[in-house]
Each structure stands twice: as structure tokens, then as C-alpha cells.
C-alpha positions as CSV (number, residue, x, y, z in Angstrom):
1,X,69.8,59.7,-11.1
2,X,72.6,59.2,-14.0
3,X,74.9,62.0,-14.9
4,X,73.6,62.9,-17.3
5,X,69.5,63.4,-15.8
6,X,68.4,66.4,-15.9
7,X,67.6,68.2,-13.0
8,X,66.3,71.6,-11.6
9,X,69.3,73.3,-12.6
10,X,69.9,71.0,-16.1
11,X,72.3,68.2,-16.8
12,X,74.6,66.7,-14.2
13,X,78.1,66.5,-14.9
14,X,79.5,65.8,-11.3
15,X,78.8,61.7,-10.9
16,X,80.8,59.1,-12.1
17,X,83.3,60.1,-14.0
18,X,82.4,63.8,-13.8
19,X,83.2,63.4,-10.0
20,X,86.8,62.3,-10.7
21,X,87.2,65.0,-12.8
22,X,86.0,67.7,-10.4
23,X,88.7,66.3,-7.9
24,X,91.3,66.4,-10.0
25,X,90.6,69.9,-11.4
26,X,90.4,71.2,-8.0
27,X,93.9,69.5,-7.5
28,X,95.2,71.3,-9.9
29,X,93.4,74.5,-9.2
30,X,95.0,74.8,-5.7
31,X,98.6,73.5,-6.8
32,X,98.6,75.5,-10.1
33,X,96.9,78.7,-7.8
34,X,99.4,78.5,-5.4
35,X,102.9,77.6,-7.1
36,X,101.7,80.7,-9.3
37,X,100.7,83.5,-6.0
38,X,104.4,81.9,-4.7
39,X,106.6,82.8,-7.9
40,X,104.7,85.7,-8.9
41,X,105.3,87.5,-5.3
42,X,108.7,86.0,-4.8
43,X,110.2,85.5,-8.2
44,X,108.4,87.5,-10.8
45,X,111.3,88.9,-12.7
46,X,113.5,85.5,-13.0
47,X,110.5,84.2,-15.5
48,X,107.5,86.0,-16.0
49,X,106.5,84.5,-18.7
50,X,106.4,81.2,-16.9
51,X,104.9,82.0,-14.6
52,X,102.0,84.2,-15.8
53,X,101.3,81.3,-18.2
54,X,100.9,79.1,-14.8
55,X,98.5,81.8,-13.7
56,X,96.9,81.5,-16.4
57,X,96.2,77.7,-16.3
58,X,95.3,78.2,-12.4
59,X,92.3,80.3,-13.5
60,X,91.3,77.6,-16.5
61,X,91.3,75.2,-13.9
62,X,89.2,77.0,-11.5
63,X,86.8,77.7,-14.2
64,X,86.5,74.4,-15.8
65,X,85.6,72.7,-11.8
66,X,83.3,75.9,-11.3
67,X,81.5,74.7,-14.5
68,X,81.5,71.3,-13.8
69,X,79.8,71.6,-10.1
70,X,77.2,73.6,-11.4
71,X,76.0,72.2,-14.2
72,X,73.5,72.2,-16.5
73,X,73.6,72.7,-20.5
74,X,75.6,76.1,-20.5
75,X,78.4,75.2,-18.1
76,X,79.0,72.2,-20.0
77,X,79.4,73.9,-22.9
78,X,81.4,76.4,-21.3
79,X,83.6,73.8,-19.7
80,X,84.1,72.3,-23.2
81,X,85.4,75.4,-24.6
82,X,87.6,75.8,-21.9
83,X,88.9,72.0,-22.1
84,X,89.5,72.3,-25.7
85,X,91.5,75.6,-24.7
86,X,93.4,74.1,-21.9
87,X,94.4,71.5,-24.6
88,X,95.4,74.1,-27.0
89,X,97.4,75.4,-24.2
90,X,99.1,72.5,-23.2
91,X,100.4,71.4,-27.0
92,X,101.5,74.8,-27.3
93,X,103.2,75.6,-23.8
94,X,104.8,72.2,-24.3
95,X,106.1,72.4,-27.7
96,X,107.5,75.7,-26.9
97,X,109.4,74.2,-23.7
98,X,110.7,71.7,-25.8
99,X,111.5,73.5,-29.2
100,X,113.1,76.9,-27.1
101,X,113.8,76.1,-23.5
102,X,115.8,78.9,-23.0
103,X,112.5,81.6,-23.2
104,X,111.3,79.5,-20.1
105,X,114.1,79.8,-17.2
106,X,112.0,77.9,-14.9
107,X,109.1,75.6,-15.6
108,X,105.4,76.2,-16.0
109,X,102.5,73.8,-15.5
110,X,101.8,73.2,-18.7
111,X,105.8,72.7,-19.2
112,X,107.0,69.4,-21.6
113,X,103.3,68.6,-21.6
114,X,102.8,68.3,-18.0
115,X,106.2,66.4,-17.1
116,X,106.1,68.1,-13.5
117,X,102.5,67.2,-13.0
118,X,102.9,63.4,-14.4
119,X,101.1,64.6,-17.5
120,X,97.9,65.3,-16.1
121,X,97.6,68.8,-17.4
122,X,97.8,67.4,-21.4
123,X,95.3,64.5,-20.2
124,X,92.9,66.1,-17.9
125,X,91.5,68.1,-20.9
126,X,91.4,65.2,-23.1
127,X,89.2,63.5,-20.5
128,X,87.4,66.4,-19.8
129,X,86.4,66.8,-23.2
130,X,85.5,62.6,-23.6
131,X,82.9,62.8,-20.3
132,X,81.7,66.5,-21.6
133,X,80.8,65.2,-25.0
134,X,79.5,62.0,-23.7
135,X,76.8,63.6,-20.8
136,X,75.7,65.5,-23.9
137,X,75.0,62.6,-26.1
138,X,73.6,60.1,-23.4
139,X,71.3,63.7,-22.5
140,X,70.2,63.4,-25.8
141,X,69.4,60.3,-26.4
142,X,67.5,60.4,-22.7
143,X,65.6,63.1,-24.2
């Protein structure tokens, strides 16, 4: 069976390269989940707009792996709305580190376009988005 097969529950996104990705989004889910629980209870008032954005990209990234495992034409749509977020997020998060640092005191994950995280976070959704788009049209053209 190819990734892109369809099966009982619809197309399958997690072999391949759909199986790298589900790794490395649940990487990221359990660093970005817990450097986020760890600032919010311990240092939520030194930057709390850091580190509700890193919240924020803990949930994306729990999402988009949720989506990815389960599969099917709906949760790949769903995770390529939430890739093409994440990316949003990213450019925007890191041009904002880098045009004011001073409104982020401490870094987020999405910080300098993922410096802190070897830039995974700006090219995980760019990826993500590549293997989502290409399931659908190899799906299609299986059809």
C-alpha cells in the first residue's frame, strides 16, 4: 500500500515521508508542550507574550500530527490549513523577533525563524505542506 491508497478510513498520509513528518511533529509537540507548561507556571509574567505564542505553536503541532495519523481526505485538509498557518506564524513570529526584540524578553519557538530549534519550525510546515499537496495529487491521479 502507497501513501497515498486509500483505505477504510481514506488516504494515508503516515508512510514515507508522511512518517518522518509525524516524528518530527510529535518532537516538537512534546518540546514546544513542555518548554510552554514550564514558563507559563514558572515564569508567566517575565514574557507572556512569548510564551503564550509557544503555547500556541505546541497545540498547532499537536493538531497537525493528530491529523496526519488519522488520515483520510479531511484531516489532510485540515493539516494543510494548519501547515500553511504554522507558516504564517513562523514568518510573522520571526520577523517580529528580529524587527522589535525588545517586545520578546525571552524567546519563543517560532523566535528568528526557529534559530533555537535549528529552523525546523519555518521548515517543517513547508514540508508539511509539499507531502500534503503531493498525497493529494498522486490520490488523484490513482483515482
Amino acid at each position: 500500500m502507497t501513501a497515498t491508497e486509500e483505505t477504510g478510513t481514506g488516504t494515508r498520509l503516515v508512510t514515507g515521508p508522511g512518517m518522518l513528518l509525524v516524528w518530527l511533529y510529535g518532537v516538537m509537540s512534546v518540546g514546544a508542550v513542555s518548554r510552554s507548561i514550564y514558563q507559563i507556571a514558572t515564569e508567566f509574567d517575565r514574557a507572556p507574550l512569548a510564551y503564550a505564542l509557544s503555547a500556541v505553536a505546541a497545540v498547532v503541532y499537536a493538531f497537525i500530527t493528530y491529523t496526519l495519523v488519522r488520515g483520510g481526505e479531511t484531516a489532510r485538509r485540515a493539516a494543510l490549513v494548519c501547515c500553511a498557518a504554522e507558516l504564517v506564524g513562523v514568518l510573522t513570529v520571526g520577523t517580529w523577533t528580529l524587527a522589535d526584540p525588545s517586545a520578546f524578553p525571552d524567546a519563543t519557538v517560532w523566535s528568528d525563524y526557529g534559530y533555537g530549534y535549528i529552523f525546523i519550525p519555518v521548515l517543517l510546515p513547508v514540508t508539511g505542506i509539499w507531502w500534503l499537496r503531493r498525497s493529494r495529487t498522486t490520490a488523484v491521479r490513482a483515482a
